[in-house]
TORVOMI-790553 format. One record per residue: residue in three letters; x, y, z of N, C-alpha, C in turn. Coordinates in steps of 0.001 Angstrom, whole numbers, plus 500000, padded with zeros to 6 digits. Example, Ala and Ser with C-alpha at 12.3 -4.5 7.8 and 13.67 -1.06 7.14 Angstrom:
ALA513190494310507800512300495500507800513200496700507800SER512850497750507080513670498940507140512900500030507870
end
This chain:
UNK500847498800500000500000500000500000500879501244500000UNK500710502189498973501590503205498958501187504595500289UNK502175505188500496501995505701501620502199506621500802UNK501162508061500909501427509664500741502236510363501283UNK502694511115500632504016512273500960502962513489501475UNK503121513657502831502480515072503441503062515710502861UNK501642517248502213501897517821501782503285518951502136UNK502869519079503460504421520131503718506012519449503485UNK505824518177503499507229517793502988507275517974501480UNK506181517521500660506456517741498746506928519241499083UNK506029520155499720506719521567499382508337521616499478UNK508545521160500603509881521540501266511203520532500261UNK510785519862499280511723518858498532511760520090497546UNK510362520463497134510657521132495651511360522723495820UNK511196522998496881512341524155497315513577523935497393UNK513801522520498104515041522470497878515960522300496888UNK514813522135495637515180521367494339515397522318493851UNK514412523651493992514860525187492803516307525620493453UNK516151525556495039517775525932495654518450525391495205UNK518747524099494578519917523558494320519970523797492545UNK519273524411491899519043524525490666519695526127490381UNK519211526919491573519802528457491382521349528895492271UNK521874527277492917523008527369493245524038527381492507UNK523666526659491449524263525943490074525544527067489977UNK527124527015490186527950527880489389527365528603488607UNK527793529786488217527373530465486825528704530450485804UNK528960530141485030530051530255484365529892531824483497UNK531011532406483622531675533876483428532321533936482195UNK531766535129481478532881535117480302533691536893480852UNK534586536873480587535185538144480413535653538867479253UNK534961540201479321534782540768477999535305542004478571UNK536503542226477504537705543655478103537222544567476485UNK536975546023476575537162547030475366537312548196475608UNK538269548031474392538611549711474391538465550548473131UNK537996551370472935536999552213471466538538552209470965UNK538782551981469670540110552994469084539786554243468568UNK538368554730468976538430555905468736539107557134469551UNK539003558524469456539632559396470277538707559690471825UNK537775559574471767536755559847472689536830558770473792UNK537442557891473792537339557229474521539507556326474927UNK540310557533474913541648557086474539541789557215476097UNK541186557927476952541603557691478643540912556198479502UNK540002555418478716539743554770479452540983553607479396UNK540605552303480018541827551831480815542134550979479719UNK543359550105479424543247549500478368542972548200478524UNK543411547192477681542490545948477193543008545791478211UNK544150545490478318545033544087479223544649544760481177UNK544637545681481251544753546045482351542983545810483013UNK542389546004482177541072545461482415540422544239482748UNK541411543300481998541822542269481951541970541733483272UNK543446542157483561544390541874485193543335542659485793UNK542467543532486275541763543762487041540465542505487106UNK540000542440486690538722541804486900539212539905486777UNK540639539877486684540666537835487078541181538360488442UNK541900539714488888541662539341490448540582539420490859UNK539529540580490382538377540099491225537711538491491402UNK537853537980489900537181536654490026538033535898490875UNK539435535963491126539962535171491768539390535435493540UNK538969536640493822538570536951495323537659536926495607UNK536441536747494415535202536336494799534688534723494396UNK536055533937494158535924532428493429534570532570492356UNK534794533520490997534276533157489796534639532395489096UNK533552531416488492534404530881487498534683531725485761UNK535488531937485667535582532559484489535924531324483122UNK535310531209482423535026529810481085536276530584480216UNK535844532009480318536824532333478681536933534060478716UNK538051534505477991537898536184478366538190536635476315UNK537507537281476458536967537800474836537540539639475054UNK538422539343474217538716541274474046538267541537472234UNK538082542901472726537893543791471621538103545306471569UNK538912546137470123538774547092470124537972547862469009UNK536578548534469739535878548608468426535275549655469085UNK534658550811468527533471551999469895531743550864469685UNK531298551641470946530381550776471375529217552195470711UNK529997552916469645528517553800469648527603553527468905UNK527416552745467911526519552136467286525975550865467172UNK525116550739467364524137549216467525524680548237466959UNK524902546954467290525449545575466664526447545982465219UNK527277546966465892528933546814464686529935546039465643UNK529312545664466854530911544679467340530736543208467192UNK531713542654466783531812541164466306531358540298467640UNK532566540956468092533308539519469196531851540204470299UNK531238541030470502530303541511471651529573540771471037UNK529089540687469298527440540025469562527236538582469615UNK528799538336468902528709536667469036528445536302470793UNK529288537141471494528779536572472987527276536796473843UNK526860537798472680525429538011472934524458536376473251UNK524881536242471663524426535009470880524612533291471885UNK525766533440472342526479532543473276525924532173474541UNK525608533536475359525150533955476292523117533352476038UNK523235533574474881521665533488474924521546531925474382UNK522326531126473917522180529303474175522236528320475076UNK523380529786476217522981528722477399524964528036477763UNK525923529018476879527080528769477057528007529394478051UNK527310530638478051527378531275479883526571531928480987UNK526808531872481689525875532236482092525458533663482772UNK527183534400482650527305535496483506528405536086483163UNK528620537485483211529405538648482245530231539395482965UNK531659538729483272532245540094483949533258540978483378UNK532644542592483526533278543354482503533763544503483690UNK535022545685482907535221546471484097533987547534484450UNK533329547960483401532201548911483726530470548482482747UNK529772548886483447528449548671482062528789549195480900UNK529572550338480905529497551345479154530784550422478763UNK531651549563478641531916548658478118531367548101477665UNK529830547254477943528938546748477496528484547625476328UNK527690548586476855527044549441475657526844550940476221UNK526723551329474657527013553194474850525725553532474081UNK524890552046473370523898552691472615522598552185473652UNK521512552563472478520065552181473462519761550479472640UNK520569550052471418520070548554470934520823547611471511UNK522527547906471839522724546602472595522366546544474312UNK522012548028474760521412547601475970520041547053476325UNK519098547112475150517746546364475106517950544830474395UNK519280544452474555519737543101473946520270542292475406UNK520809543110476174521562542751477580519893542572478439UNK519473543428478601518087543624479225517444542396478706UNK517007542065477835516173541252477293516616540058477716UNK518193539554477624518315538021477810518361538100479638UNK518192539243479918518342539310481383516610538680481819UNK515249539214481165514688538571481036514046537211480683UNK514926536644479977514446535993479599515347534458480384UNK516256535278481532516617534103482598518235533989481818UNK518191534367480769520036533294479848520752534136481120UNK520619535328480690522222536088481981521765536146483029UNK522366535774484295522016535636485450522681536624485909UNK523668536780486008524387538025486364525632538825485420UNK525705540279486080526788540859485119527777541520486378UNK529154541213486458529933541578487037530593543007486754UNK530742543788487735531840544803487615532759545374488349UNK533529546137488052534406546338489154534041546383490416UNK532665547490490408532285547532491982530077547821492055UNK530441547424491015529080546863490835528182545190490505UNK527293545215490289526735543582490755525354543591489967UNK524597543118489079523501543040488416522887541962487972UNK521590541765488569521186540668488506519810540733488182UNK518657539833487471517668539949487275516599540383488034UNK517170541647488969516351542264489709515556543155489536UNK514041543778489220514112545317489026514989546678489327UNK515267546625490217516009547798490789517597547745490362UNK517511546235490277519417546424489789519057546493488089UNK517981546287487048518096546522486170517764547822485373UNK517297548420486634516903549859486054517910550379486357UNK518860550578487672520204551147487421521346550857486515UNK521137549498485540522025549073484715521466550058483812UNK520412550118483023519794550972481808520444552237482430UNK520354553033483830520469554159483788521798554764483711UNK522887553573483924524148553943483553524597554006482002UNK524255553088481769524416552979480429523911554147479532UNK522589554568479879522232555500479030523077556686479199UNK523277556669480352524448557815480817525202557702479976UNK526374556816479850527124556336478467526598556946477299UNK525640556806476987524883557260475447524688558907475847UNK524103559299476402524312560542477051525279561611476539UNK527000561129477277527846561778477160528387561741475487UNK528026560319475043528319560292473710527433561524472522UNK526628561935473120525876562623471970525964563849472018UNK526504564081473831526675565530474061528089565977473624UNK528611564567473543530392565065473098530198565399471494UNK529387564400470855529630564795469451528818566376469317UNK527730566913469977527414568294469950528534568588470044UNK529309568660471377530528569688471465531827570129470257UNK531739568871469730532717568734468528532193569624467433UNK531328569500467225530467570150465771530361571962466476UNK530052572190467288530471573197468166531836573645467968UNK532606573080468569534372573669468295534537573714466773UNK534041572767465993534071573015464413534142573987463985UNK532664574903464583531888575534463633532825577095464630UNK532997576715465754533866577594466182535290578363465226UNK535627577069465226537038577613464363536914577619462937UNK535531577409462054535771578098460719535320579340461147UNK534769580017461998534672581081462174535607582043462043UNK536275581507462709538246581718463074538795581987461883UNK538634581292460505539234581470460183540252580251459472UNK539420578976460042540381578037459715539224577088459423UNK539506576346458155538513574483458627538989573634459146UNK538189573265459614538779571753460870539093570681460398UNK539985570733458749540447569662458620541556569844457991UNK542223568597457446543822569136456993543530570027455636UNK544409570923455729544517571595454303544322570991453271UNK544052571349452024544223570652450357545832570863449922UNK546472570152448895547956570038448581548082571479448564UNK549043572494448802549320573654448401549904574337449462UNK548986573699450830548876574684451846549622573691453071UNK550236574481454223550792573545455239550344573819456337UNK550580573143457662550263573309458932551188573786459739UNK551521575109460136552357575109460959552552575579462344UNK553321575295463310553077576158464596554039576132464927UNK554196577860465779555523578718466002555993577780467330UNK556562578439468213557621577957469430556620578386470322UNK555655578328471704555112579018472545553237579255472022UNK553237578760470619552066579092470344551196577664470811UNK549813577711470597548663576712471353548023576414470305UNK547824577099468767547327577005467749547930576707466560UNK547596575952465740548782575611464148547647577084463257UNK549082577143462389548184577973461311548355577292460059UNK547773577696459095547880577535457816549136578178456980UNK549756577945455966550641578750455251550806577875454077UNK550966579264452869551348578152451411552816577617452005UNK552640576580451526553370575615450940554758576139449963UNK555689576309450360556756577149449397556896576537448399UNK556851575021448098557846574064447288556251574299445605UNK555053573840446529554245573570445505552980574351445564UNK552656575335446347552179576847446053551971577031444907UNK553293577637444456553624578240443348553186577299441956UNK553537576212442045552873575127440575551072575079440796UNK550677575869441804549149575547441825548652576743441382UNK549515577998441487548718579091441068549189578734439189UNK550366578052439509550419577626437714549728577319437079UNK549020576108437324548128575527436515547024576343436563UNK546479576790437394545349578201436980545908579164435873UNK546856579473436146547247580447434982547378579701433486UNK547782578242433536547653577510432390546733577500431748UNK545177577006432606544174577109431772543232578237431260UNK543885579404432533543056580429431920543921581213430931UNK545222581577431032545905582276429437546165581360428599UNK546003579921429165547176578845427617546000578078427034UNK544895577888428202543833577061427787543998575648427390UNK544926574897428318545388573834428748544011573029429262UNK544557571885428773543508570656429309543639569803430471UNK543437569664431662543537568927432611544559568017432793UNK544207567045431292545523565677430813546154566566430446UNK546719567781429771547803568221429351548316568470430914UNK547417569194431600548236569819432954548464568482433911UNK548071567287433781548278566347434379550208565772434008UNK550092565813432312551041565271431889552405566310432291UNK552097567867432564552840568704432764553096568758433761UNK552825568551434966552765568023436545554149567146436594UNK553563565912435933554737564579435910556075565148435970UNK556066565567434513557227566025433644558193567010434683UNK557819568232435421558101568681436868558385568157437521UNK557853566659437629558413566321439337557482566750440252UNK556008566742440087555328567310441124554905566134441918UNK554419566198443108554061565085444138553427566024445196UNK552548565008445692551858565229446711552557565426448129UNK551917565899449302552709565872450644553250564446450660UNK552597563357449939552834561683450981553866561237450041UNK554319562041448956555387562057447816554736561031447002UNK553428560947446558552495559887445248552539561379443800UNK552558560532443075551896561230442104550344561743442048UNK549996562997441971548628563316441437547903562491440686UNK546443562153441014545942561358439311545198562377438917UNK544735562046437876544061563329436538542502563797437522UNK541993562909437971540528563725439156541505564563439893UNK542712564038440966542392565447441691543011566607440935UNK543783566271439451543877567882439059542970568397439094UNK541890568152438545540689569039438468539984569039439759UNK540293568420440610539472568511441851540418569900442700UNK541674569852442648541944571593442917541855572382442103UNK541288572587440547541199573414439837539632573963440277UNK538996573343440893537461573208441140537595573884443216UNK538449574139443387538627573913444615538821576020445094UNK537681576365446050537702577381446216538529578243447515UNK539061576914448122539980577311449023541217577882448740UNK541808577822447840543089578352447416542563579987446870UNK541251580632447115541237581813447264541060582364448318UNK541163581677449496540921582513450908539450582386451309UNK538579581748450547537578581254451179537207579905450995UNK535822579167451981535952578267452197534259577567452899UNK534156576420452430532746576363452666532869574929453892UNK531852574970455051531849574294455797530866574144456380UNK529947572971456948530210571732455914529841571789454043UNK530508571237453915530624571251452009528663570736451788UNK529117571700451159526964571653450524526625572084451588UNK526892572822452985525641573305453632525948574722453570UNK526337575572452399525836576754452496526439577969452608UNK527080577301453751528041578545455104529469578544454851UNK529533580203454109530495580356453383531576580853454839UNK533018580615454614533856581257455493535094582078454839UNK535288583706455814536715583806454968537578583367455998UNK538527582622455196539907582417455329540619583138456121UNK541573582142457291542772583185457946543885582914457500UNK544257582875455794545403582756455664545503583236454333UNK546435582976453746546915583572452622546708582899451268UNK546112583668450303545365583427449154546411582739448416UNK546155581575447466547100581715446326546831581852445088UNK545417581441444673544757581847443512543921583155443860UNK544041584421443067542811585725443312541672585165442511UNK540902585634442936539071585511442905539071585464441507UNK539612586667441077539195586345439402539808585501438865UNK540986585134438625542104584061438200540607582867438205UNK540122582272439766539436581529439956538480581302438913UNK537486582832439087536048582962438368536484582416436838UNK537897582720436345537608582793434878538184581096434737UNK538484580702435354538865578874435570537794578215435193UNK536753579016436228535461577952436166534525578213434719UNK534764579452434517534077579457433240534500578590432306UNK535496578661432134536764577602430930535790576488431166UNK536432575858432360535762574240432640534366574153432760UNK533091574775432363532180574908432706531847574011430841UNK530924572798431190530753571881430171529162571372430220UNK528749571368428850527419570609428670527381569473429812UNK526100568880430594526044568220431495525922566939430821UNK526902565647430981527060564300430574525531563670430550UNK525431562923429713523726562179429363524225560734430057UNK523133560425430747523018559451431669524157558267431618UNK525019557684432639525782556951432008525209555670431806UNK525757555094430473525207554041430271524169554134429580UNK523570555046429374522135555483428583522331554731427147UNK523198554459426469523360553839424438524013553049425176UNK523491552431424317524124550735424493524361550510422907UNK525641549574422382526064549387421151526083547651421587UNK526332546993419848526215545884419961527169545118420165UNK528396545419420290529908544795420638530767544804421721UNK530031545954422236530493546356423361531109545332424896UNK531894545338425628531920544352426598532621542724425941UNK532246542862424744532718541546423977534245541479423423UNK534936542738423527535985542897422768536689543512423716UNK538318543289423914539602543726424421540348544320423242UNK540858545596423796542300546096423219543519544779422676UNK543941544928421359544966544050421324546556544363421621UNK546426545365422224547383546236422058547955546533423499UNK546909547022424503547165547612425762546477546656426732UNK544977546049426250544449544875427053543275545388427462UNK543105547007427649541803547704427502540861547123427101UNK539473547354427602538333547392427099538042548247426206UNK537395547804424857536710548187423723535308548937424040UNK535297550543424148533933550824423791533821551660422451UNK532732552142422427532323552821421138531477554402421145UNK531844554894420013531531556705420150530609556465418767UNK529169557726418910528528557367417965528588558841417049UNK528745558932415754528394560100415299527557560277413997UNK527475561395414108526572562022413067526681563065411835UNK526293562787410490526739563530409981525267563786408922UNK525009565295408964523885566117408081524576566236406662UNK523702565328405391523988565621404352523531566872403450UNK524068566996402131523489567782401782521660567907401542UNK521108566430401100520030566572400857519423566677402670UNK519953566663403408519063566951404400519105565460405769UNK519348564411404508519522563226405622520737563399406331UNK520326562266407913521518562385408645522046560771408541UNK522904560713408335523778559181408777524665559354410433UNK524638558185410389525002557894411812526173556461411637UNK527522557141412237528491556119412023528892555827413561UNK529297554740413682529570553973415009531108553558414896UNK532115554146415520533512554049415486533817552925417265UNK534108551667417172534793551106418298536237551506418353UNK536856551867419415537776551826419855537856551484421970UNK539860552245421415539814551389423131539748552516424412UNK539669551925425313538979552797426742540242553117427165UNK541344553480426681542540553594427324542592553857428790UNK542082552865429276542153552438430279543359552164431487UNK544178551265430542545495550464430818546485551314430596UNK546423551840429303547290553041429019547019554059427974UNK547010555079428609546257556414428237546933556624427035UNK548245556083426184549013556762425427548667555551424376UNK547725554572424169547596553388423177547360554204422073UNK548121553505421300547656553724419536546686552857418789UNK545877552296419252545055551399418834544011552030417896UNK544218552130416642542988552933415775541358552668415582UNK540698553196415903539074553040415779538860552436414653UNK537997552111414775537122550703413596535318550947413695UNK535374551088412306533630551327412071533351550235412040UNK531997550021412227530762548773412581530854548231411377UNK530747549193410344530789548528409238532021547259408606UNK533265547694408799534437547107409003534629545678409848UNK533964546269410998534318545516412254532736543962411927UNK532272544240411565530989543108411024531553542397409960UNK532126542976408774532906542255407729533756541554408045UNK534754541803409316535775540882409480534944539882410891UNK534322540178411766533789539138412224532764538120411381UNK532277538165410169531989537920409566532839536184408834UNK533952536645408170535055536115407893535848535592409091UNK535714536064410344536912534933411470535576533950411321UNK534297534351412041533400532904412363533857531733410703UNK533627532500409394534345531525408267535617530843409056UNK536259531132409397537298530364409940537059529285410646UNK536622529591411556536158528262413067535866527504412709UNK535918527065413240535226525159413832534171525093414449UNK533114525619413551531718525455414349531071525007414976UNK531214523869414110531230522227414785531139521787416308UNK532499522678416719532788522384418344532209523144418770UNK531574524263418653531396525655419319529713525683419664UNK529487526840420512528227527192420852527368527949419941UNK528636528534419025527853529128417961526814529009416797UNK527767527266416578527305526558415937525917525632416145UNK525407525663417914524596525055417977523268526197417876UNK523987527445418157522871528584417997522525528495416762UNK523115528261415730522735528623414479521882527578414011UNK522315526165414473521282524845413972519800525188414823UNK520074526055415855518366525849416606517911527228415587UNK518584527967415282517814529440414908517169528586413659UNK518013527606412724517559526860411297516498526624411396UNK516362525372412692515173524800412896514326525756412993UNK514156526256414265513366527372414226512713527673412469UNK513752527955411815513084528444410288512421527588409893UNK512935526293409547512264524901408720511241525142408910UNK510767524892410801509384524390411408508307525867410713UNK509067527351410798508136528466410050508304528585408956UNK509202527872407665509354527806406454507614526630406015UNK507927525740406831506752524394406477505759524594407321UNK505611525233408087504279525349409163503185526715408590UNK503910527721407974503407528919407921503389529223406469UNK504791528958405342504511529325404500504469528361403362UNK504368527337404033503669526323403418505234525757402484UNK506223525797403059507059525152401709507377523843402509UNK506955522989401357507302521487401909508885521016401758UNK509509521380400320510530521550400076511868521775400676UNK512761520567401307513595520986402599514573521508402104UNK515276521218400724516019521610400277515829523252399601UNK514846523538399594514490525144399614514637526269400548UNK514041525246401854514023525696402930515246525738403537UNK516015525419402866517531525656403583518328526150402028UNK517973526634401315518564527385400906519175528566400789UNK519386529050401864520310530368402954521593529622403466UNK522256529436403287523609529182403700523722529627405233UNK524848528817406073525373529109407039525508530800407435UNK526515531197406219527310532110406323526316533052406051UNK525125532830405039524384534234404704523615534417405869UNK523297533710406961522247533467407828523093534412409324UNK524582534335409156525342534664410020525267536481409985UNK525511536492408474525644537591408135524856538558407956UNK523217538096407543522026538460408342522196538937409317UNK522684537986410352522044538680411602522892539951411911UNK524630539504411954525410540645412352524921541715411354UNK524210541948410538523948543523409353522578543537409944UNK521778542819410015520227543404410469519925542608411767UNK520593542113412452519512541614413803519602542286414439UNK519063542229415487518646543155416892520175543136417751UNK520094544136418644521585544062419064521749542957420440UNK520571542442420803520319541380421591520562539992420875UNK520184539967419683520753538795418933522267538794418013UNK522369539989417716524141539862418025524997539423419015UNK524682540045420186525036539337421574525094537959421515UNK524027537465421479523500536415421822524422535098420961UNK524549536055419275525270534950418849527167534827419314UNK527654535925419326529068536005420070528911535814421185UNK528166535802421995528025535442423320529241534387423859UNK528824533251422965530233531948423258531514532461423010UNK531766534003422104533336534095422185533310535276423335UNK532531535597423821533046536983424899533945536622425521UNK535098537356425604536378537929426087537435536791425346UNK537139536641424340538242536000423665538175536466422332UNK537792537911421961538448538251420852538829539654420930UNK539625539936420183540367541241420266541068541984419327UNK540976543261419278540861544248418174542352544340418299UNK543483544679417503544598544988417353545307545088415838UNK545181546518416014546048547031414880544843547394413840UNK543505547115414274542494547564413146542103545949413084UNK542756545252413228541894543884413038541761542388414276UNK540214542184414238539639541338415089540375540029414932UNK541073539316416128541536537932415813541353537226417396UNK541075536064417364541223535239418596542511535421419270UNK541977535219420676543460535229421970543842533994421541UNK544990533638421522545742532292421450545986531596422471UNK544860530377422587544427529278423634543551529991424370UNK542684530593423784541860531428424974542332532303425885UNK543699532692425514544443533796426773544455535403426698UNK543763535968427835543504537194427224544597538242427993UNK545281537357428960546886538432429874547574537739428448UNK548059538628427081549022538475426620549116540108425904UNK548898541272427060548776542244426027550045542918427277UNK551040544097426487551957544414427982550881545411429018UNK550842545365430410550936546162431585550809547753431083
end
């Protein structure tokens, strides 16, 4: 006969059962960071954060499983690696408890602290260690965790006010708050607290040049690029200029003593330093370079395009379209491929009309081995295709009629009248294995298209 368990003893087992369930070790991960940003260069560093908190675990017998560093800022929501994977960790059930030197280690924003909060709910973190703090799924200890933290977020938003503040302070001044453009230097005297600005002695002088180039010589950018070289000009980091930023200081209104900050918002500043281009020099620059506005890129599409390499430099092949008004009034329209001098700006590779360039692709496919190729199977389905609308539609029973179009006239069809989707379609199988050189289209040899020089 089974005997019942009085009720006050079942109670007193299953208490003892959650006690021995919430005695359970917690296993500890330790998580050390330090921002590499500037805003945060006084707090303590990795390692020392580190040696602080395994003595604590050693004096309060934690177990610590594993210690995870990182240097990353905590000011934006889930950009830290090694923090969210332990998020993730933390929330399977691989630790159970977080000891770090402060909460804003944890987080500086409001998403990873509603990520800490949440698994705090939901029982995964049992506790979060700190130097001289203690947090546990309590109300009161979790509202002072949020309220530090936000503190953290706090100072972060009031610091970046302050910054944009001192900014806007010192273009006032007289200066922008960032490094000069090539021309100009940074310097500061013996006793002074402030750097100033000053031209540049060495390359000053070649910047008011090239203004004067294009406005009395009426020089082209690549000419003043190529005239740069030829000088010996270089940047502060000693690189060569490339051809954007010539024109990006020819375009550049700081080298007259004024100066806009932030760029596109408006707010013009003068300058506390010394001009090297005058205002007008400037004004009549921009007129020069002042150009019809470019039509959408990519807007014409041609039919060869992308399919063909330089044979010469290794460039990509594009194409320029033009136009010419006859006397009776019609216009023709000629299509010249050439190369994107890309690889090298100085290729001699001569342009080739459509017309040209169809005649000799025309004659290589005569060459091939169709047989093996994809081309060849395009062309037997396009046939069929015909037969089945030669005998289905116009009634010719006659097969030998119905194939009376040749290979080659059927080829040649298409490259003179098909659509530029079915041009594609039929070179498709040679893209990037043929190539223009010297005026004429020929296959890479073995399919190799690195055989052009650097």
């Amino acid at each position: 006969m089974a005997i019942a368990t009085p009720q006050p003893l079942r109670n007193a087992s299953i208490h003892l059962a959650h006690t021995a369930v919430d005695a359970a070790p917690v296993r500890y991960c330790l998580y050390a960071r330090k921002s590499s940003e500037d805003d945060e260069r006084q707090a303590m560093s990795i390692e020392s954060q580190v040696k602080e908190m395994q003595a604590l675990a050693k004096r309060e017998g934690l177990d610590v499983a594993e210690v995870r560093r990182e240097s990353h800022s905590a000011k934006a929501s889930g950009k830290r690696p090694v923090y969210s994977q332990l998020l993730r960790d933390v929330g399977t059930g691989m630790f159970g408890g977080i000891l770090t030197w402060a909460p804003d280690r944890l987080s500086r924003n409001a998403g990873d602290l509603g990520s800490v909060v949440d698994l705090m709910d939901q029982g995964c973190l049992k506790e979060i260690r700190c130097h001289s703090q203690r947090f546990t799924n309590n109300p009161n200890e979790k509202f002072l965790l949020m309220i530090l933290c936000s503190q953290a977020k706090l100072e972060n938003d009031n610091r970046g006010l302050n910054v944009k503040r001192g900014q806007r302070a010192r273009a006032e001044q007289g200066y922008r708050p960032c490094t000069p453009p090539v021309g100009y230097l940074t310097e500061r005297k013996p006793g002074e607290t402030k750097s100033r600005v000053v031209p540049d002695p060495v390359r000053a002088p070649f910047i008011r040049q090239i203004y004067e180039k294009v406005a009395c010589e009426r020089r082209s950018g690549r000419w003043l690029y190529d005239w740069m070289y030829e000088q010996g000009f270089l940047s502060r980091g000693g690189k060569r200029l490339s051809l954007s930023m010539v024109f990006t200081i020819l375009h550049n209104p700081y080298y007259t003593g004024r100066f806009e900050y932030p760029v596109g918002s408006g707010s013009w500043y003068q300058g506390d330093f010394e001009p090297i281009v005058p205002q007008q020099l400037y004004d009549d620059v921009q007129r020069l370079l002042e150009r019809a506005p470019f039509p959408e890129w990519g807007a014409k599409e041609f039919a060869f395009t992308r399919l063909l390499k330089c044979g010469t430099c290794g460039s990509g092949i594009t194409a320029d379209e033009k136009h010419k008004t006859l006397k009776s009034g019609k216009v023709n329209r000629y299509v010249y491929y050439r190369c994107t001098h890309t690889r090298n700006r100085h290729c001699k590779e001569p342009p080739v009309k459509e017309e040209e360039l169809i005649e000799q692709l025309i004659k290589l496919l005569d060459t091939l081995d169709l047989n093996a190729s994809a081309v060849k199977r395009k062309i037997d389905d396009e046939f069929e295709r015909f037969s089945r609308f030669a005998a289905d539609v116009l009634e010719i029973k006659d097969e030998r009629k119905a194939k009376k179009i040749s290979q080659r006239k059927y080829v040649e069809y298409l490259l003179r009248r098909g659509t530029m989707e079915e041009k594609r379609e039929l070179l498709s199988a040679l893209k990037n294995r043929l190539m223009l050189g010297g005026g004429i289209i020929r296959l890479a040899k073995n399919g190799n298209e690195a055989e052009f020089p650097a």
